[in-house]
N, C-alpha and C positions, 0 to 999 in steps of 0.2 A: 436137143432133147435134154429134158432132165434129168442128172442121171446124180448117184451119191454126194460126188463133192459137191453139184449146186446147193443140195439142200444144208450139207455140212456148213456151210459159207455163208448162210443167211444169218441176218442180224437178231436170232430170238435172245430175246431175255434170260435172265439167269438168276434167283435167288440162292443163297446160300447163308445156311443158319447154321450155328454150331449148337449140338443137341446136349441136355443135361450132362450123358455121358462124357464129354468133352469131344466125342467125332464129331462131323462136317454133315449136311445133305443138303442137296442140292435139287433144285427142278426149276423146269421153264414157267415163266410165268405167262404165256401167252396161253390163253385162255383156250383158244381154237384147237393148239395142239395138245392140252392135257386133258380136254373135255372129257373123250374116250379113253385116254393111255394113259396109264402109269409108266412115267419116263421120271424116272430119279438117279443119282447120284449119293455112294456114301465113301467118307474118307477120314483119313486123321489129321488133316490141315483142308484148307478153303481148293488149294490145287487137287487135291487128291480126289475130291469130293465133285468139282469141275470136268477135271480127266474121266472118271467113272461115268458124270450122266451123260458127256459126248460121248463114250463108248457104245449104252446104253440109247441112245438115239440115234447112233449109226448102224446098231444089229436093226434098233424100230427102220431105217428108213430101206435098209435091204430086204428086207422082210415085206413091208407092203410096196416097194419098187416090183420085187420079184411076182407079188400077188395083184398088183395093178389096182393097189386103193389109192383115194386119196390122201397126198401130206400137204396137211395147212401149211401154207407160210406166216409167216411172222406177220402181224397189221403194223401199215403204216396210216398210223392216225393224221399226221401234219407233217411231211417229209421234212425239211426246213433247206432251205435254200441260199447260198452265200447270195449278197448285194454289197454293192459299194455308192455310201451315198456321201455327200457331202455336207458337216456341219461347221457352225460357229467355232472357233477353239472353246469363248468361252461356255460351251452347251458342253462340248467336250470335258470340259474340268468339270462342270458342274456334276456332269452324269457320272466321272471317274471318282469325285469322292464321296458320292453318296450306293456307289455300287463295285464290286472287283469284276462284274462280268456287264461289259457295253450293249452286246448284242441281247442277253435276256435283259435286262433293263428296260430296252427299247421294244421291247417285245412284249414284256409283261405291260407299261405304259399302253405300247398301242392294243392290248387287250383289254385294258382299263376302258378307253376310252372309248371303242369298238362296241363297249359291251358282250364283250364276246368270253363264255364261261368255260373256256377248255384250258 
């Protein structure tokens, strides 16, 4: 069963801006779960402001837990999945000094090629 900590546990997003004032706010960017709630966070550093909207999203998840509504989960658009494949060394150099990360490299390439716009 689902019950608090599952939903504490899930992987939503989190922006965090610092306002004119010089405080922090904070909210999920997932779209599903702001649709209808106002779930925010304020604070006087990026932690403080983080702390407050978990707070604030675990009074929201006991509240419709206890009322029997539904709580979005987070979208997973493209989970991303580890592979182990094997290359040339020199594909390897080639790809290490035109990029610091292998895996998106290889990944934005096969989206290029794919055609594929995500």
């Amino acid at each position: 069963m689902k019950d608090l900590n599952y939903y504490l546990n899930l992987p939503y997003t989190i922006s965090v801006k610092k306002l004119d004032d010089g405080d922090y706010f904070a909210e999920y960017l997932d779209i599903n779960l702001t649709k209808n709630n106002l779930i925010a966070g304020w604070g006087k550093d990026e932690l403080g402001a983080i702390n407050d909207l978990k707070e604030a999203f675990a009074c929201y998840v006991e509240g419709a837990l206890k009322d029997g509504d539904f709580i979005p989960e987070p979208l997973v658009e493209d989970k991303k999945v580890r592979i182990n494949i094997t290359l040339p060394k020199s594909i390897i150099n080639a790809i290490d000094a035109v990029s610091p990360n292998r895996s998106k490299w290889i990944s934005d390439m096969a989206k290029r090629t794919l055609n594929l716009n995500y």
